[in-house]
N, C-alpha and C positions, 0 to 999 in steps of 0.2 A: 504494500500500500504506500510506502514510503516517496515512490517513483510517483507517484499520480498529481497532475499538474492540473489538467484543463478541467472544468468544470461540470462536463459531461461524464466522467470516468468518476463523479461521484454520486454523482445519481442513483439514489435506490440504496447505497449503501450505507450500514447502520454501523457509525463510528460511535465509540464510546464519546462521553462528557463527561466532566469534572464540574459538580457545582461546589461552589464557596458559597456558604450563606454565613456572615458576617452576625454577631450578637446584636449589633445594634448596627441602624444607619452611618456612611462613613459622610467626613467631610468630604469635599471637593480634594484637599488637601492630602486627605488619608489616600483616596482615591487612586489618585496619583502616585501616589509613592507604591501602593500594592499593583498597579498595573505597571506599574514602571519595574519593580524587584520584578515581576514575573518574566518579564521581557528580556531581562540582564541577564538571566539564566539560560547558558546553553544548553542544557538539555531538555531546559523546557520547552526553550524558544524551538528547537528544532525538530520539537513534537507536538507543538499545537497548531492548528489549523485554521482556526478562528479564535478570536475573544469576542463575547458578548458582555453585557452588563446590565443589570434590571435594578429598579429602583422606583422610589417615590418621584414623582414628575415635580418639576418646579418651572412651570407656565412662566410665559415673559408676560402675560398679563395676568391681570386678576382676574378667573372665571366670576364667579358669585358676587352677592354681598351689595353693600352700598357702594364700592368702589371698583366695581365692573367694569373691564375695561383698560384699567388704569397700567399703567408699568410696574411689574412686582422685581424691583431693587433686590433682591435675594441676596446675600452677598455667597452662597455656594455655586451660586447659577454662574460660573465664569469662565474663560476659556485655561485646561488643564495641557500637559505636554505627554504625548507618550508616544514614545521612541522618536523618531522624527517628526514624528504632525503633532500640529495642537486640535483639539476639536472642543465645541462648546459643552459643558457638561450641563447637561438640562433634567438631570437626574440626585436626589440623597440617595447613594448607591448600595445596596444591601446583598446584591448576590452576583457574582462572577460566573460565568459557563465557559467554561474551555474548552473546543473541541479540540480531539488526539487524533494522532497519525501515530498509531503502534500496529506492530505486524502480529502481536500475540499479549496473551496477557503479563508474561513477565517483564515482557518491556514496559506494558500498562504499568505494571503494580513500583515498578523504577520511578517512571512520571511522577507518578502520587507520591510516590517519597520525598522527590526531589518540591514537588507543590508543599506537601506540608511544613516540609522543612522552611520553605520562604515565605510563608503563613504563620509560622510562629516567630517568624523575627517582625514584621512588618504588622500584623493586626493587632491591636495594640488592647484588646478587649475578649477576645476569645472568636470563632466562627465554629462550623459546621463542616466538614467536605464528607462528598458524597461523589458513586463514578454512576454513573447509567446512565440514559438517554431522553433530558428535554428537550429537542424542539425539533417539530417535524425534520423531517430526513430524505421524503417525497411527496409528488403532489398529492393528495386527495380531493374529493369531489366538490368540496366546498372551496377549491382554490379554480377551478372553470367559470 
């Protein structure tokens, strides 16, 4: 699996994940710093295949309320750095999803070592890791 480049050669196939669920919400700050150590890591780096990140949303406006509409100043809502790009972070971030490019599971269960271990330097609260498979992997019917 390691060889596989184009987009179509993944199709259908059902890569493991790694979720980090974090004890609590991170800063923008925290954020940062735990996608940035993941990244630093070669053996991570050269077994994952995507990062995702899920979190509490922080809208540039205010949905509700009397002040509907308005500009929501958040001071987490800012732009963060990871690896070469910056991107705006519009998220209080609580869980990380990794996907792996492993050819078997003892390379898997290596990953995860190497994840936990850079999990326990950088969260600074406790999290969660877990390996299985969230987020779709093929189309189904409701994607027509």
């Amino acid at each position: 699996m390691k060889g596989i480049d184009s987009k179509e050669e993944y199709t259908g196939l059902m890569l493991p994940q790694v979720r980090i669920t974090t004890d609590r919400l991170l800063s923008a700050a925290t954020t940062e710093m735990v996608l940035n150590a993941l990244a630093q890591n070669e053996t991570i780096l050269s077994h994952v295949r995507r990062f995702d990140i899920k979190g509490e949303n922080l809208p540039k406006t205010i949905n509700n309320g009397p002040h509907r509409g308005i500009e929501n100043n958040h001071s987490e809502r800012r732009l963060i750095r990871f690896g070469n790009s910056e991107f705006e972070l519009t998220k209080a971030v609580g869980d990380f999803f990794l996907e792996l490019l492993v050819k078997d599971e003892e390379e898997m269960n290596a990953v995860v070592e190497e994840i936990k271990s850079v999990c326990n330097e950088v969260v600074p609260f406790g999290y969660t890791l877990t390996v299985g498979r969230y987020t779709k992997y093929r189309s189904t019917i409701s994607d027509y």
